[in-house]
NUPA-977118 format. One record per residue (C-alpha): x, y, z. Coordinates in steps of 0.05 Angstrom, whole numbers. Each point is the difference from the previous one (the first is absolute). Layout:
N
PT,X,Y,Z $
...
***
This chain:
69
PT,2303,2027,2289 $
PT,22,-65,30 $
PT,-10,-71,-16 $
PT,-77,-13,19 $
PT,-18,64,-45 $
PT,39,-30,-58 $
PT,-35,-70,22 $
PT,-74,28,-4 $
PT,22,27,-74 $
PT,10,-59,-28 $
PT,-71,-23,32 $
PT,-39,57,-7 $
PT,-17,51,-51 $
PT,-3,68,37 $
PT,-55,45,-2 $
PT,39,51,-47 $
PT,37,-53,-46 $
PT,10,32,-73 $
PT,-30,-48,-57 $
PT,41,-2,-55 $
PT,-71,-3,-53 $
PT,64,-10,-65 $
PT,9,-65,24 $
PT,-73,-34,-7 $
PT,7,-14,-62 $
PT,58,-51,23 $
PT,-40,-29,58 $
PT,-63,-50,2 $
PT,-68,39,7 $
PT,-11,30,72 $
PT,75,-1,13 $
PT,37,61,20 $
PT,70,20,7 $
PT,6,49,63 $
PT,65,48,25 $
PT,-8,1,80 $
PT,17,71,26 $
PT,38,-6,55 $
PT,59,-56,-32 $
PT,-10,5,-76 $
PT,-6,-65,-3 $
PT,-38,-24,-65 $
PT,-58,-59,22 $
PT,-62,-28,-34 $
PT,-75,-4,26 $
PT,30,-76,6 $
PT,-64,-30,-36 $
PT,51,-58,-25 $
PT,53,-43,38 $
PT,63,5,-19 $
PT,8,-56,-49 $
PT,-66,25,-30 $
PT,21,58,-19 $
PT,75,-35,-30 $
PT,-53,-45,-39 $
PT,-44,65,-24 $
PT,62,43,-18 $
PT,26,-72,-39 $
PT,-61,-23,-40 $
PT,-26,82,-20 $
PT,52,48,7 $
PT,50,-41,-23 $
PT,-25,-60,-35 $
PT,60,-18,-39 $
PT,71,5,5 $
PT,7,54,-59 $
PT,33,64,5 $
PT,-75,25,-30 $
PT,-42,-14,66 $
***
């Protein structure tokens, strides 16, 4: 593996990427949380930016700063 294969998984989900189903109920509706085969590496179906997902995971998952949510 060199650098442009690790490249193209961080843009690409590969054909045979793993989806980890456990974590849906985590993620926004039609979101997916994939292991690519080749690196292991962990990506999303990338339906949100970046900072949308920091807002989701902010305002639902963890909506307050108790040791509850």
């Amino acid at each position: 593996m060199n650098i442009l294969d690790l490249q193209r998984e961080f843009r690409v989900i590969s054909p045979g990427a793993v989806q980890l189903d456990f974590l849906e109920k985590y993620l926004r509706p039609g979101d997916s949380i994939f292991v690519q085969p080749i690196s292991g590496f962990v990506t999303s179906s990338r339906e949100l930016s970046a900072e949308d997902v920091a807002k989701y995971w902010s305002e639902v998952i963890f909506p307050d700063l108790s040791q509850e949510s």
